[in-house]
C-alpha positions in Angstrom: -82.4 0.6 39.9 -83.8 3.2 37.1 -82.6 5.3 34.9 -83.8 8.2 37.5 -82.3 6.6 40.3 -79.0 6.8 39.1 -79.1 9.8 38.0 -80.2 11.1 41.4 -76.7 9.6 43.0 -75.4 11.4 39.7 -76.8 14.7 40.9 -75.7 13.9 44.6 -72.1 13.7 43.5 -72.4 16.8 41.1 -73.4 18.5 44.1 -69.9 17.9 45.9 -68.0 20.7 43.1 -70.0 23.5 44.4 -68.2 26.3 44.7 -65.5 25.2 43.1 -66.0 24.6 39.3 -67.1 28.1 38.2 -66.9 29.0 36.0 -67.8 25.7 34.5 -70.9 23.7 36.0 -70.7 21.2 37.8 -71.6 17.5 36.8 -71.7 14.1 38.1 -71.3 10.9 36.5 -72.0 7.3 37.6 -70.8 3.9 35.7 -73.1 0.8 35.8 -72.9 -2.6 34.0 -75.3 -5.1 34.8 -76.8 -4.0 37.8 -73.8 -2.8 39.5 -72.2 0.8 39.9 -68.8 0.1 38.6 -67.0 3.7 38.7 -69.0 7.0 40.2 -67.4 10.7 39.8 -67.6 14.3 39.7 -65.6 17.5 38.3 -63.8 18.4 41.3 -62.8 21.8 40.8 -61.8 24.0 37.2 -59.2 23.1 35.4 -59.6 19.6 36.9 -61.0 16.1 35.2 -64.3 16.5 34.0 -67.6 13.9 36.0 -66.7 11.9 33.1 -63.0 11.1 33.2 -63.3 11.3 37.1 -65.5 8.0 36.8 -63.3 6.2 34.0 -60.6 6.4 37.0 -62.5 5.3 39.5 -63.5 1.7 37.6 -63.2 -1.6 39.0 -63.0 -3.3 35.8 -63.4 -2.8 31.7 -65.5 0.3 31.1 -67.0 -1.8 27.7 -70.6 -1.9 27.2 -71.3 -0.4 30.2 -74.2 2.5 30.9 -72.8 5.9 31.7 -75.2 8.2 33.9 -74.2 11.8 33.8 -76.0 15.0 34.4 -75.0 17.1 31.5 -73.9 16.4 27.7 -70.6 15.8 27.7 -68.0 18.1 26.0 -66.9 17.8 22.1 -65.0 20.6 21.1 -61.2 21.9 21.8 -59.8 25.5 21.4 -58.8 28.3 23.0 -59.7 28.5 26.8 -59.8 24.6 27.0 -58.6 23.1 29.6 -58.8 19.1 28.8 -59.7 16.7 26.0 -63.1 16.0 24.8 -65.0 13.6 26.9 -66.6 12.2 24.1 -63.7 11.2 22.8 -62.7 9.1 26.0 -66.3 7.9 26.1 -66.0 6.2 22.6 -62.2 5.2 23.2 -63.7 3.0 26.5 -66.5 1.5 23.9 -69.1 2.5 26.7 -72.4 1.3 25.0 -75.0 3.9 26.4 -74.8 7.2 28.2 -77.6 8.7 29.6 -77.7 12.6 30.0 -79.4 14.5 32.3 -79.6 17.5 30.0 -77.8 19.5 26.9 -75.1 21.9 27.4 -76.3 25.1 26.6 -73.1 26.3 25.1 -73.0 26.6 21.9 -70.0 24.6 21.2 -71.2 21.5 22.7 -75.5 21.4 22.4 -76.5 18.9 20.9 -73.1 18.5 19.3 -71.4 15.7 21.8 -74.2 13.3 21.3 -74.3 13.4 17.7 -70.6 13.0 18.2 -71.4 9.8 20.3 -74.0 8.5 17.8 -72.0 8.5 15.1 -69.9 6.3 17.1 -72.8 3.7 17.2 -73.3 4.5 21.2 -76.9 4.9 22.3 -78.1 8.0 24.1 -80.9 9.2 26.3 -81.5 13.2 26.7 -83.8 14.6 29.5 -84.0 12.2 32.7 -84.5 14.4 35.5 -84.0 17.4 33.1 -85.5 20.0 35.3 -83.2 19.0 38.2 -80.2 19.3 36.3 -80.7 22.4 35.0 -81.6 23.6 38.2 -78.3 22.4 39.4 -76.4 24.3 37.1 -78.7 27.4 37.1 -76.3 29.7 36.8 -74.2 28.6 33.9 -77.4 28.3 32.2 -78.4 31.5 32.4 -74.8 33.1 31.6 -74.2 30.2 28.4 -78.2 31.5 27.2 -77.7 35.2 27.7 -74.6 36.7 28.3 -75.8 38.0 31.4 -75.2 37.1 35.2 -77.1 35.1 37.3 -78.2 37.4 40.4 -79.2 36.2 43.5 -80.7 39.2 45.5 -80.3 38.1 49.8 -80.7 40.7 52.7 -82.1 40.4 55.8 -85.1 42.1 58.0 -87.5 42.8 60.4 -91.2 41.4 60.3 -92.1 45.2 59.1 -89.6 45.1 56.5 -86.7 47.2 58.3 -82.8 46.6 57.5 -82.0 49.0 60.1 -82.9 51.8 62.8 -83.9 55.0 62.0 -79.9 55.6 63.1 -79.4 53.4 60.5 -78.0 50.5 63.0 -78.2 47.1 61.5 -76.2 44.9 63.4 -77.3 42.5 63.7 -80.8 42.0 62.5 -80.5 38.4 61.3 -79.5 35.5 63.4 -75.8 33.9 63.3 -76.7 30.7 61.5 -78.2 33.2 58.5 -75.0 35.7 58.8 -72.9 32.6 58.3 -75.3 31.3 55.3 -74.4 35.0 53.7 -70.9 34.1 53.7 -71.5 30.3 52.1 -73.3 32.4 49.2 -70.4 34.6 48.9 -68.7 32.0 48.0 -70.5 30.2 45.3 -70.9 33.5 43.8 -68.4 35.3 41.2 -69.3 38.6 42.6 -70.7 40.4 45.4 -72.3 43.7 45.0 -72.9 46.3 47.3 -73.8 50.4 47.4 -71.3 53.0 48.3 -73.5 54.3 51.4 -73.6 50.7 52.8 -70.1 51.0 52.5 -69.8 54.1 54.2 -72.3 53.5 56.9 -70.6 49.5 57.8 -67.4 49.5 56.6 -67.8 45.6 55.5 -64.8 43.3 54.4 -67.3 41.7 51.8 -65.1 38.8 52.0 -65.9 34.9 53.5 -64.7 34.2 57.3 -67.4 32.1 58.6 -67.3 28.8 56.4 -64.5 27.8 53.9 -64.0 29.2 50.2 -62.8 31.6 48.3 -63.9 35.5 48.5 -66.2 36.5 45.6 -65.0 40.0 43.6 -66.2 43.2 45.7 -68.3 45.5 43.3 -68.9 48.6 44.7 -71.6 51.2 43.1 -70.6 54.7 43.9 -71.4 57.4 41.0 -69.7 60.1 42.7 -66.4 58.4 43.8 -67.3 59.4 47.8 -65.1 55.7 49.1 -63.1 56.5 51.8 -59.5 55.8 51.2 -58.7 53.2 53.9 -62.2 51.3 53.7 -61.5 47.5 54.1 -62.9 46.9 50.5 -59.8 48.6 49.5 -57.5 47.5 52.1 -58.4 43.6 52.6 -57.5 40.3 50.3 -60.0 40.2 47.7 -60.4 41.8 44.3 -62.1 45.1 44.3 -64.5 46.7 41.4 -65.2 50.2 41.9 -68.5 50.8 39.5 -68.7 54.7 38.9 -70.2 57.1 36.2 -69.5 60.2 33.9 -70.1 62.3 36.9 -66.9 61.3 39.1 -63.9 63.4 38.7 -61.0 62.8 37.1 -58.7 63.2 40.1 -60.5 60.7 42.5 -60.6 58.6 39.6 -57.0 58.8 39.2 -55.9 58.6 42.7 -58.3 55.7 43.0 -56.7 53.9 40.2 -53.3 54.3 41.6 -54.0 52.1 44.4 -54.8 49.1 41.7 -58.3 48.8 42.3 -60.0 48.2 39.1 -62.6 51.4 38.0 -65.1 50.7 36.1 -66.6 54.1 34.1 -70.4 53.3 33.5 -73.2 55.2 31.9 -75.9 56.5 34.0 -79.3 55.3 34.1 -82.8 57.6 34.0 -81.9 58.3 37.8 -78.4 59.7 37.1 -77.2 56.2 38.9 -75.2 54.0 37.4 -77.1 52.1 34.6 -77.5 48.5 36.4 -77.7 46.9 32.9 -74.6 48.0 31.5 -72.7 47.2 34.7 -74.0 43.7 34.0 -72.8 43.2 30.5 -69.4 44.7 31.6 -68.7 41.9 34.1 -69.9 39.5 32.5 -67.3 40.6 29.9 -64.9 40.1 32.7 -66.0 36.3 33.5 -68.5 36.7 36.1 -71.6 34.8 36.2 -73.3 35.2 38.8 -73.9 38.4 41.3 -75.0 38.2 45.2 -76.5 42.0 45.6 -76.5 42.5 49.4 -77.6 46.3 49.7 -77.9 48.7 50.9 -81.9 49.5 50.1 -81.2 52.0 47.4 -79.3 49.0 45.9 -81.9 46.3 46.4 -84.8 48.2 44.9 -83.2 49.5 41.7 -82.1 45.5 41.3 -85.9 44.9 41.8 -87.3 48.1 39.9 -85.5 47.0 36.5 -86.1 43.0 37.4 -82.7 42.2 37.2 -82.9 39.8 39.9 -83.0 36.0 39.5 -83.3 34.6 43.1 -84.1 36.3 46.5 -83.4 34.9 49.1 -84.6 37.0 52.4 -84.0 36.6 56.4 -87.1 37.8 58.5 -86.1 37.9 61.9 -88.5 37.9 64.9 -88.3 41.5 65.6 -90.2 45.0 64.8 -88.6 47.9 64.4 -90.9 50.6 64.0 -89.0 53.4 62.3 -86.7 52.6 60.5 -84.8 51.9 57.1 -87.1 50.0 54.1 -85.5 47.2 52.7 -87.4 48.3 49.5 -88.0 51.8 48.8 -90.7 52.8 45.5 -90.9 50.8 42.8 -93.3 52.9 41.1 -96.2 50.3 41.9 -99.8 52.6 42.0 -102.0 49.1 42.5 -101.3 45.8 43.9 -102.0 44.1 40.7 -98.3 45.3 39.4 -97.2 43.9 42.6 -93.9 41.8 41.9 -95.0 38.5 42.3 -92.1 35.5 43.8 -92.3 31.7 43.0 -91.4 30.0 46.3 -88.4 27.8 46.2 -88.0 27.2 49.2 -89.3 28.2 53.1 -87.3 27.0 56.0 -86.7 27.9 59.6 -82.8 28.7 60.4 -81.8 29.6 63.5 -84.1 32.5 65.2 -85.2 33.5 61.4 -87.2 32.5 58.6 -86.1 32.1 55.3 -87.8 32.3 52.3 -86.1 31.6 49.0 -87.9 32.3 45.8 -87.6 33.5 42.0 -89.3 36.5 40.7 -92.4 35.3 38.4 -92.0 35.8 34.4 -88.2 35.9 35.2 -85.9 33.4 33.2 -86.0 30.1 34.0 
C-alpha cells in the first residue's frame, strides 16, 4: 500500500471521534512495519489518548522502526489546559523511524514545532499527503486555531420558491423526517446553536438533540429587546442557555432574566440597531465555542449572509410550493446579479423526499 492509502484508513478512523473531541480535532493514526498494519487508532473523545498513543496500545509487537501514518502533526508542548503528554515524546521513546503527517497543526504551539521536535530526534518526516482532506476533516478547528473566530455552518430548510413558512407563519414541517433528524446530528457536532427570538416565540423549540445520540449544543438566543417568554423550553429544558441582548434591554428583564441562571450576554448593536453579529462571535469564541449552527428564523439567516459570516450552508429544498409566504432570505442589499453571493458546491444529494445541497460561500476562508 502507499503512503495515501494508509493515510485514507488514517482518515477513516479519525472520522469515528466526531462529535466527540471538540474542542480538539480529531485525528487518526495507523502503525505499519514492513508491509503490515501493526497498531491503528484514533482520539476517542477529549481529555482522552490522543490517534497517537491510541495506536501505541493497540500494537502487536515492538513499535521500533516502524512508519507511523497520522492525519495531523502531533502535539509538543505542555501547559496550562493540557490534558496528556506530548506525543512526540512517546513517538521518539518507541524509536518509531518515520511518521508521516497528513497536515500541520495550526496552533501555534505545535506548527511546525512537533516535527522539528521529531527531527532532532533523527526520525524522518513527511508533511502534506492528502493535505487537503485532512484539513477538511478538521475544518473547524482550523478556522477557530487561524482566527479566533467560529466556524458557522448556516442550515434551514424550504420550499422550491424559497419559503420557510406560510403566510401564517406555519413551518411544520417543511422538510422531510430523514433531514429534521440530520438537523439534530449537526446539533450535535456543533458547540453552539443559534437561533432569533421571534423563531423562538413563533415555535417554541427545545434546541436540543432527540433524534440521534450526542450531546446538546449551547442555545444562543438573539433577542435585543429581552421579549423571551419566561417558561420557553430554551429556558426550562437540559441544555445551557445564552441569551444574546443589547444596550436597549432593560435593566429589570435583564435582572429577572439573570436570576433564573441563564447566562446574558450584553452586546453592542450593529448599523440596524440589532445585535452586532461580529462581536457576538468574538464573545463566544471567548467562551470556547468553535463552531455555530445558525438555524433561523429568516431575519437571522440573512443578516448571517449580509455580513458573510457564514462558512457552510447546508439547505433542505423540499418538493413543495408555497406561494405566499415567509422568505428564507430577506434583502441583502444586492441591486444586480453580479453581486449575487456565489456558493462552492460541496456536496448535492437526495435524502428522503428532499434535496440537499451543501456548499461554502465563494471568497470565504478556506
Amino acid at each position: 500500500m502507499s503512503d495515501e492509502e494508509y493515510m485514507k484508513l488514517a482518515l477513516r478512523l479519525a472520522r469515528k471521534g466526531l462529535g466527540k473531541t471538540r474542542p480538539n480535532p480529531m485525528v487518526g493514526a495507523v502503525i505499519v512495519k514492513g508491509d503490515l498494519i501493526i497498531g491503528q487508532g484514533y482520539h476517542h473523545c477529549f481529555g482522552g489518548d490522543h490517534a497517537e498513543i491510541d495506536a501505541f496500545k493497540s500494537a502487536r509487537e515492538s513499535l521500533a522502526g516502524a512508519t507511523l501514518y497520522v492525519t495531523l502533526e502531533p502535539c509538543c508542548h505542555r501547559g496550562e489546559g493540557k490534558k496528556t503528554p506530548p506525543c512526540t515524546d512517546a513517538i521518539i521513546r518507541e524509536r518509531i523511524g518515520r511518521v508521516v503527517i497528513g497536515t500541520l497543526d495550526p496552533n501555534p504551539r505545535v506548527c511546525g514545532n512537533g516535527i522539528k521536535h521529531l527531527n532532532e530526534h533523527g526520525i524522518e518526516t513527511k508533511i502534506g499527503v492528502l493535505e487537503a482532506e485532512c484539513r477538511a476533516l478538521n475544518e473547524v478547528f482550523f478556522k477557530f486555531m487561524s482566527t479566533g473566530v467560529p466556524f458557522v455552518t448556516l442550515k434551514f430548510a424550504q420550499t422550491l420558491d424559497g419559503r420557510i413558512a406560510a403566510a401564517t407563519g406555519d413551518s411544520k414541517w417543511i422538510s422531510g423526517e430523514k433531514f429534521r433528524k440530520l438537523a439534530h446530528k449537526l446539533r450535535s457536532v456543533h458547540d453552539a446553536v443559534l437561533v432569533g427570538i421571534d423563531t423562538v416565540l413563533a415555535d417554541d423549540p427545545e434546541l436540543t438533540v432527540r433524534l440521534v445520540k450526542g450531546r446538546n449544543p449551547t442555545r444562543v438566543i438573539l433577542d435585543s429587546r429581552l421579549r423571551i417568554p419566561p417558561k420557553a423550553k430554551v429556558l426550562t429544558s437540559d441544555a445551557p442557555t445564552i441569551i444574546a441582548t443589547t444596550p436597549r434591554a432593560g435593566e429589570k428583564k435583564l435582572s429577572r432574566l439573570r436570576e433564573t441562571g441563564v447566562e446574558v450576554l450584553t452586546v453592542p448593536v450593529d448599523e440596524q440597531g440589532d445585535v452586532d453579529l461580529r462581536e457576538l462571535l468574538k464573545m463566544l469564541a471567548e467562551r470556547n465555542v468553535s463552531s455555530v449552527l445558525v438555524e433561523g428564523g429568516s431575519g437571522v439567516i440573512t443578516s448571517f449572509l449580509r455580513w458573510k459570516l457564514v462558512d457552510k450552508i447546508i439547505v433542505a429544498v423540499a418538493p413543495k410550493i408555497m406561494g405566499r409566504g415567509v422568505e428564507a432570505v430577506g434583502d441583502l442589499n444586492i441591486k444586480d446579479v453580479s453581486q449575487a453571493l456565489k456558493l462552492d458546491f460541496m456536496k448535492v444529494y437526495r435524502l428522503g423526499e428532499d434535496v440537499v445541497i451543501e456548499g461554502r460561500l465563494a471568497g470565504g476562508w478556506k
